[in-house]
VOLUMKE-880933 format. One record per residue (C-alpha): y, x, z. Coordinates in pm, 1 decimal, padded with zeros to 6 digits. Each point is the difference from the previous one (the first is absolute). Example, Ala and Ser with C-alpha at 12.3 -4.5 7.8 and 13.67 -1.06 7.14 Angstrom:
BEGIN
<pt <-00450.0, 01230.0, 00780.0>>
<pt <00344.0, 00137.0, -00066.0>>
end
This chain:
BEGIN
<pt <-01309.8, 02125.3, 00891.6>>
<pt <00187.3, -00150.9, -00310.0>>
<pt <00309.0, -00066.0, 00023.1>>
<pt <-00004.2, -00361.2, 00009.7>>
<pt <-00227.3, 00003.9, 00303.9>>
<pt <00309.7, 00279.9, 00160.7>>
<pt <00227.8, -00241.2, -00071.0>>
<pt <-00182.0, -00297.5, 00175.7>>
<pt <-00087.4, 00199.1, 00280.3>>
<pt <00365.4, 00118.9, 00019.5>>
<pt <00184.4, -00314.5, -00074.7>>
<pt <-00243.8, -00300.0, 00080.8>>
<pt <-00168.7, 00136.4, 00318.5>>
<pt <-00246.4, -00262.8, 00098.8>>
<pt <-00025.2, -00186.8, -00302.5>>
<pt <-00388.7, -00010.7, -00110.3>>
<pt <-00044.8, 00171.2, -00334.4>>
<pt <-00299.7, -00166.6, -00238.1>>
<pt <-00066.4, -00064.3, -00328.0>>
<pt <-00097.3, -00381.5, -00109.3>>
<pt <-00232.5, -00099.4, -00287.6>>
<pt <00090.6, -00314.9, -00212.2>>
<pt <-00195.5, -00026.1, -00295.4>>
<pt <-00154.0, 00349.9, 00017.6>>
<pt <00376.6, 00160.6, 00018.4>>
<pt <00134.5, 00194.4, 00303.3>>
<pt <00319.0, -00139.9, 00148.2>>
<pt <00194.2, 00281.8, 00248.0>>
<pt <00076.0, -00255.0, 00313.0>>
<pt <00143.7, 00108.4, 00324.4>>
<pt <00012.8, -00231.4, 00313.9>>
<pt <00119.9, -00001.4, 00345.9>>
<pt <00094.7, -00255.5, 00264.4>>
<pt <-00072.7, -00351.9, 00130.1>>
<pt <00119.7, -00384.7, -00062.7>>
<pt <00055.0, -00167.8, -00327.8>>
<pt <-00092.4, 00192.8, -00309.9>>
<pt <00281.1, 00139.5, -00209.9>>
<pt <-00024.5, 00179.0, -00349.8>>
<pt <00242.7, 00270.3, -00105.4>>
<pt <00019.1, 00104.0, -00342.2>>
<pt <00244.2, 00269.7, -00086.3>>
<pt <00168.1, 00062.9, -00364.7>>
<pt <-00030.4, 00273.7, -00283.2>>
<pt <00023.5, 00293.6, 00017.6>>
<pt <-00168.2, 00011.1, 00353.5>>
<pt <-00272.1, -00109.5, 00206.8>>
<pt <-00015.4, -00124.6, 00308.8>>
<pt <00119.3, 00244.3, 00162.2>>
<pt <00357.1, -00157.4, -00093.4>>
<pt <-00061.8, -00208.2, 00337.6>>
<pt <-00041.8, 00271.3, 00247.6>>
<pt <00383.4, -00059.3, 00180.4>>
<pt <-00104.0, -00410.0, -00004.5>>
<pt <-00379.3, -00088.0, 00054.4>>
<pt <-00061.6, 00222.9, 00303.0>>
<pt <00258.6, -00229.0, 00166.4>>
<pt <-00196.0, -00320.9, -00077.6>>
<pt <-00318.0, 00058.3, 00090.0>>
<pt <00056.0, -00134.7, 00365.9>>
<pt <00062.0, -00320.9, -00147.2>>
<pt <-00218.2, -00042.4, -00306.7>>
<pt <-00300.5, 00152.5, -00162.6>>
<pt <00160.4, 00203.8, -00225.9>>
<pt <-00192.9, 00134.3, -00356.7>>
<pt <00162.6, 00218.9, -00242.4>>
<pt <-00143.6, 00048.9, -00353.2>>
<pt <00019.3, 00221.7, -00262.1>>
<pt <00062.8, -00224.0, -00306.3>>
<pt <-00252.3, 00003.0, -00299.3>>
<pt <00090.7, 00327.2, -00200.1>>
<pt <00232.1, 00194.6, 00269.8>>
<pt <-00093.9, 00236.3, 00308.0>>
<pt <-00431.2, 00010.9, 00069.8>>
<pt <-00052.7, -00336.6, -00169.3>>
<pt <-00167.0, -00026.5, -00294.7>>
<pt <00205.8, 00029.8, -00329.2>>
<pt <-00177.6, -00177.8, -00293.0>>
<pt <00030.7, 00152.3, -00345.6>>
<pt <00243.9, -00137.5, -00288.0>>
<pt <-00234.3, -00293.7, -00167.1>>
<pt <00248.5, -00144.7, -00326.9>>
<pt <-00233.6, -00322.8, 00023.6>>
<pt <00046.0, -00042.0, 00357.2>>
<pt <00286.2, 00121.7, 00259.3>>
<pt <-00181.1, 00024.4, 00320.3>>
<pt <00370.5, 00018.1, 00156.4>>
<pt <00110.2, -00359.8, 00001.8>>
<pt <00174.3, -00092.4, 00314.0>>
<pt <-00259.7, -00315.4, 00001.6>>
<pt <-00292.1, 00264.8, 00041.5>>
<pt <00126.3, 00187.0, 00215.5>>
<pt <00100.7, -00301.1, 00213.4>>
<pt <-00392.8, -00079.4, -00009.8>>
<pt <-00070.5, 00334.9, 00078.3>>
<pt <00201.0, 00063.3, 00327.6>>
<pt <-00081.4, -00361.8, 00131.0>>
<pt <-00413.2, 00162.9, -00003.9>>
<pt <00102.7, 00284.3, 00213.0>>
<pt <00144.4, -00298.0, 00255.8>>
<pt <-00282.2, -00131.3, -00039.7>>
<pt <-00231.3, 00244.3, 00036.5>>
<pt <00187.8, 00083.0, 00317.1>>
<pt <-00033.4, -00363.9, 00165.7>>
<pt <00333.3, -00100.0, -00083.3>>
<pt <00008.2, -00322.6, -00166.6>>
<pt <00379.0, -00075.1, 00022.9>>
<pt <00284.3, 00260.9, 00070.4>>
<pt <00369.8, 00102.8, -00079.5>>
<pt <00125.6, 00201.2, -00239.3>>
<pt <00262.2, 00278.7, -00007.9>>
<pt <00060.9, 00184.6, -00295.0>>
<pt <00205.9, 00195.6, -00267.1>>
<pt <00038.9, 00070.4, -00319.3>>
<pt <-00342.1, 00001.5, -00216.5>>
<pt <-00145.1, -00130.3, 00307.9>>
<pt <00273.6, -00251.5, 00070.7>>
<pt <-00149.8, -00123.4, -00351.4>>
<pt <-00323.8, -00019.3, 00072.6>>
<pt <00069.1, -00154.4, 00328.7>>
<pt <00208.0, -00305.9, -00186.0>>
<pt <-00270.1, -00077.8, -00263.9>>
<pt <-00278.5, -00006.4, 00283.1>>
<pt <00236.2, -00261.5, 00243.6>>
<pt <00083.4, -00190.9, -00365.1>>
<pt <-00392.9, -00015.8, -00089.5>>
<pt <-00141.7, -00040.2, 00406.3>>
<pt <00238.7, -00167.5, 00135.1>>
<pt <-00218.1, -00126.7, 00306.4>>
<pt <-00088.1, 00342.9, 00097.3>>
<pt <00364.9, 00205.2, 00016.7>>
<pt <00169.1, -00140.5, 00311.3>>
<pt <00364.3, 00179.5, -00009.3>>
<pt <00099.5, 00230.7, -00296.6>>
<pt <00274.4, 00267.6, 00010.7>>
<pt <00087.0, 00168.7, -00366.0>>
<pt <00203.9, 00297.4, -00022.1>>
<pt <00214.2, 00089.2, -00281.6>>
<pt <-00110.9, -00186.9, -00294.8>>
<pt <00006.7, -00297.1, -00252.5>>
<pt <-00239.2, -00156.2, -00152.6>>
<pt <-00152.9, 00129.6, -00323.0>>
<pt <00148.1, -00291.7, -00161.5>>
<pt <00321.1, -00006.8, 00085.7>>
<pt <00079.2, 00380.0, -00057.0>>
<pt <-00100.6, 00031.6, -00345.4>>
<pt <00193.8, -00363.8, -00063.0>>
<pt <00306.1, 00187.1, 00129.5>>
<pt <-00060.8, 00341.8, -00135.2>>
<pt <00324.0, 00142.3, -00190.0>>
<pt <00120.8, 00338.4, -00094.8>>
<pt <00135.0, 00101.5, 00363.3>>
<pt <-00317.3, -00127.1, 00169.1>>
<pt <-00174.3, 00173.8, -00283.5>>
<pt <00146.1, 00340.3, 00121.4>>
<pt <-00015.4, 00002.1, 00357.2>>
<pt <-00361.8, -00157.9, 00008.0>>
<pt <-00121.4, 00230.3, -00313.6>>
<pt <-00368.1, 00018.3, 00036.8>>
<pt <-00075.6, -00419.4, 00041.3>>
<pt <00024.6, 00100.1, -00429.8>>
<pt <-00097.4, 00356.7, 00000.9>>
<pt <-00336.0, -00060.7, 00186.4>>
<pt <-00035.1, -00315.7, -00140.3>>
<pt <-00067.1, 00207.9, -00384.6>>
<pt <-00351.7, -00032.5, -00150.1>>
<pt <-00288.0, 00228.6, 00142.6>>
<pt <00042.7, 00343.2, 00017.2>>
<pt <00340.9, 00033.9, -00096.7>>
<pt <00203.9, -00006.3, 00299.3>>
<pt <-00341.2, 00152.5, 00203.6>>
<pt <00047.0, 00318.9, -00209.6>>
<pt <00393.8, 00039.2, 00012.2>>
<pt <-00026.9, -00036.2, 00392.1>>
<pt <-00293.2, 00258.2, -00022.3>>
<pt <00227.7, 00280.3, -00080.5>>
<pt <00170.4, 00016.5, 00316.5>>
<pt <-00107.1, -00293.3, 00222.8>>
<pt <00102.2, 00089.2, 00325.2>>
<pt <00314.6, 00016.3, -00157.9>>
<pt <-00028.9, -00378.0, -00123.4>>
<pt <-00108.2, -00098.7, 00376.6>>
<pt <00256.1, 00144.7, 00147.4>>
<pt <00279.1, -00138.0, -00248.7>>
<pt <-00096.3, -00365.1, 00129.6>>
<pt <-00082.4, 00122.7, 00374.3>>
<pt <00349.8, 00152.3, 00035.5>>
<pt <00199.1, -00226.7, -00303.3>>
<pt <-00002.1, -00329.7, 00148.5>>
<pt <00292.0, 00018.2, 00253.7>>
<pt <00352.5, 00149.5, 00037.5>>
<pt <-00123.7, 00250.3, 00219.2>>
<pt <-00264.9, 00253.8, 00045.7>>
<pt <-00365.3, -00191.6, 00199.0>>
<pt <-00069.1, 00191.3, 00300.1>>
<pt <-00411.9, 00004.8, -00073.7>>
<pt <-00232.3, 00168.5, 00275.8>>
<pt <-00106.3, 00310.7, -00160.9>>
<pt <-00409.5, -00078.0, 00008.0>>
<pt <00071.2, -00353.5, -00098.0>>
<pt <00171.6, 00153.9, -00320.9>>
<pt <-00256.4, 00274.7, 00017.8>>
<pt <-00261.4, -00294.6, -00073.8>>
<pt <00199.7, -00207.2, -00240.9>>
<pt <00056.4, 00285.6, -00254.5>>
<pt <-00366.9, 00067.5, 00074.4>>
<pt <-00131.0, -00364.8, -00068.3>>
<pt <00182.9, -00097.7, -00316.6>>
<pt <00012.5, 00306.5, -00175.3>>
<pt <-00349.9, -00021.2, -00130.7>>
<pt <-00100.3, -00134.8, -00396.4>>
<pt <-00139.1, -00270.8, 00167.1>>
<pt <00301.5, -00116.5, 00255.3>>
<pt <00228.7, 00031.9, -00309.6>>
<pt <-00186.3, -00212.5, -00186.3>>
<pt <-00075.3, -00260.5, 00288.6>>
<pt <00417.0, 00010.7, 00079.6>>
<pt <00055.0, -00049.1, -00420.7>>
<pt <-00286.5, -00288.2, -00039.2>>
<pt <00150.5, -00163.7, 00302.4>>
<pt <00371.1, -00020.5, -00145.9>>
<pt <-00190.2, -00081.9, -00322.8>>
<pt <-00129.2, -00303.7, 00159.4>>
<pt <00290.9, -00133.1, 00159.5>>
<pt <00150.4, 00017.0, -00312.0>>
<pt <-00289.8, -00196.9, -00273.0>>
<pt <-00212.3, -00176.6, 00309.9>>
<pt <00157.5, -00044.3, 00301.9>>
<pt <00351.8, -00204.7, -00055.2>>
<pt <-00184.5, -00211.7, -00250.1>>
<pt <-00231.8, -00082.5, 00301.7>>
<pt <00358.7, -00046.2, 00179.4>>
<pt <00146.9, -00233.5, -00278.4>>
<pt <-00333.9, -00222.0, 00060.0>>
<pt <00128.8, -00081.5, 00353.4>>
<pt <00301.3, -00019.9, -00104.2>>
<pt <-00065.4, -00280.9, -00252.1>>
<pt <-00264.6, -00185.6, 00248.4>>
<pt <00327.5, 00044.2, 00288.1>>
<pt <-00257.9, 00205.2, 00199.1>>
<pt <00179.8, 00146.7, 00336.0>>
<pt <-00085.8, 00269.3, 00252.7>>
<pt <-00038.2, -00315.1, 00332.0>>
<pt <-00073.5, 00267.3, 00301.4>>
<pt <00357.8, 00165.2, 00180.3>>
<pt <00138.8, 00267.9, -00216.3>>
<pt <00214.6, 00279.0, 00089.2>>
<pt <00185.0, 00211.3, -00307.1>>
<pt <00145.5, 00292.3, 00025.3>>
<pt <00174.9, 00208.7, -00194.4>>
<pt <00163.8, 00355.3, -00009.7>>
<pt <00382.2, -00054.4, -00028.1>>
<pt <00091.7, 00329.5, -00158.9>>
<pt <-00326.2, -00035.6, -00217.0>>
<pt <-00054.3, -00113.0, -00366.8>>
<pt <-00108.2, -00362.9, 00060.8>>
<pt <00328.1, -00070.2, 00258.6>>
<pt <00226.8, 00124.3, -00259.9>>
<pt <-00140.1, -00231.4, -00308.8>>
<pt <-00182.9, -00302.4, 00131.9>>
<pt <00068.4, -00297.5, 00150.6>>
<pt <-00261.3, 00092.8, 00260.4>>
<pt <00059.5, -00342.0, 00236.9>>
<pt <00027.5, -00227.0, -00353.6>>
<pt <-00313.0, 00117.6, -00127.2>>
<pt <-00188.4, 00000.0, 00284.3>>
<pt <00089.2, -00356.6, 00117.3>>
<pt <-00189.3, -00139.3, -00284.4>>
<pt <-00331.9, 00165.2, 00089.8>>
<pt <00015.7, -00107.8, 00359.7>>
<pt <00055.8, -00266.7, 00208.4>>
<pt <00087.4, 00170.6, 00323.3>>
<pt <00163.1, 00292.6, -00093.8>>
<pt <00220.1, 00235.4, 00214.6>>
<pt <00196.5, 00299.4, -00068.9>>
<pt <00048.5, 00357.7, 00133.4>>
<pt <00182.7, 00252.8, -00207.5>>
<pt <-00039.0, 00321.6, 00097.8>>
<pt <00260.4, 00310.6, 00036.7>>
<pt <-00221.8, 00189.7, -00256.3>>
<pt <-00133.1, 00085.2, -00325.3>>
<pt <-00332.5, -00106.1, -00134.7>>
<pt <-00213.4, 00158.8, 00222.0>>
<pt <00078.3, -00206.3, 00321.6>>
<pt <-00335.8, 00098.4, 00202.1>>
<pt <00137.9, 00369.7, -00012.0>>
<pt <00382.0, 00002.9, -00039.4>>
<pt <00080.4, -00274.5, 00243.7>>
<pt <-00309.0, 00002.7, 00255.3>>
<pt <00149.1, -00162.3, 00279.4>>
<pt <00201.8, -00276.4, -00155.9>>
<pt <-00330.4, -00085.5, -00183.7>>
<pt <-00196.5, -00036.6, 00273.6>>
<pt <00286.6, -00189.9, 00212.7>>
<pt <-00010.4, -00234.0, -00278.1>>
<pt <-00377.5, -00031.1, -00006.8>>
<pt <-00027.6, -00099.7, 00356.7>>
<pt <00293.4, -00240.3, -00000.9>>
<pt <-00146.6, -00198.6, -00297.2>>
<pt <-00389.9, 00049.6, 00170.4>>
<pt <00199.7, -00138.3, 00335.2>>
<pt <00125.6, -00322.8, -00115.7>>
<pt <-00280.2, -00050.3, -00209.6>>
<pt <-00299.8, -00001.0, 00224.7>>
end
């Protein structure tokens, strides 16, 4: 048994492992539960086994699927292409609304964080009469970060420019120790030490350690950086707005609390936004659990 599947078993009992195929590529998707259809997508550097202290506790209520993102955990990882980055948020928007799809689910809500928080914006932006509610976690857009970027942000937030360096530079300087790399942004994002289960860490230095997971987690950044906020200043320019209810949160002892206007930015990218900071650093689904999920349920409540 690998230790992905231990840590399913372990720490997603009764969730339905299986692999999906969109275009000819294998998708890791897990899925438990009944009602309306829900899509988690957790963040880098994990998989989505970052949801383990949340989803179990929705699946009375919802049909709840978790994903590994394109690139991360058992999903596939394409390689570096200079003519083409197949790491866009766009296509990987695309890509997780076919595994809804392919599941029966023509419209659902959205949780998510980080990378996945990403992806999850671009696909309500482009499909906007499929995602019913969305709830973000700890981000801003592509757009708006690198308009605001400055020497401080620069520093805490290092590797949005150090992963974002042509092909293979940063991919070999991570090589020589990357577990160390992984765990510098695991454990360097809040103002105090992330209490991670031991076989969900087990499977995160496991997953993104590899030649290819480096260079999925590099093209990615790369993307956000020359592709993806140009697609953002398109929507900005056409006025384009995320319509469905919105819930952000944000970690408030985290990077993006401490240099962004979180509420100002995100107010012109939705029209029914609402707020929920959270008594955290960046990595809300594992460093403040409960007040997450008391936050996703109030918002899910009042917006049924």
């Amino acid at each position: 048994m690998t230790i992905f599947e231990q840590a399913d078993e372990k720490l997603l009992a009764g969730f339905k492992r299986q692999m999906i195929d969109v275009d000819g590529q294998p998708l890791m998707t897990l899925t438990s539960g009944s009602g309306p259809a829900l899509l988690m997508l957790h963040g880098d550097p994990q998989t989505h086994l970052c949801w383990h202290q949340i989803a179990p506790s929705l699946t009375d209520r919802f049909s709840v699927v978790l994903t590994d993102i394109r690139g991360r955990g058992e999903t596939h990882k394409p390689a570096h292409n200079s003519q083409q980055n197949a790491y866009t948020k766009r296509a990987m928007a695309d890509e997780q609304l076919a595994v809804m799809r392919a599941l029966g689910h023509e419209t659902f809500s959205l949780v998510a964080h980080d990378r996945g928080a990403r992806i999850a914006r671009r696909l309500t932006l482009d499909h906007p009469e499929i995602v019913t509610r969305l709830i973000v976690m700890d981000i801003i857009p592509a757009l708006d970060f690198y308009e605001a970027s400055n020497a401080e942000i620069a520093q805490d937030y290092f590797y949005f420019s150090f992963l974002t360096q042509d092909h293979p530079v940063p991919e070999r300087l991570i090589a020589g120790d990357a577990e160390c790399f992984l765990r510098l942004i695991l454990e360097g994002l809040s103002d105090r030490p992330v209490r991670y289960e031991p076989l969900a860490m087990e499977a995160y230095v496991t997953a993104n350690t590899t030649p290819e997971a480096i260079t999925a987690m590099c093209d990615c950044f790369r993307a956000g950086f020359h592709i993806d906020q140009h697609h953002d200043a398109e929507d900005r320019k056409s006025a384009r707005q995320i319509t469905c209810p919105t819930l952000v949160m944000w970690g408030e002892k985290g990077v993006v609390g401490k240099h962004f206007d979180v509420e100002g930015i995100w107010r012109n990218w939705c029209a029914n936004p609402t707020f929920a900071p959270m008594p955290s650093g960046h990595f809300i689904p594992e460093e403040a659990p409960e007040a997450a999920l008391d936050a996703i349920e109030q918002f899910f409540a009042k917006t049924i």
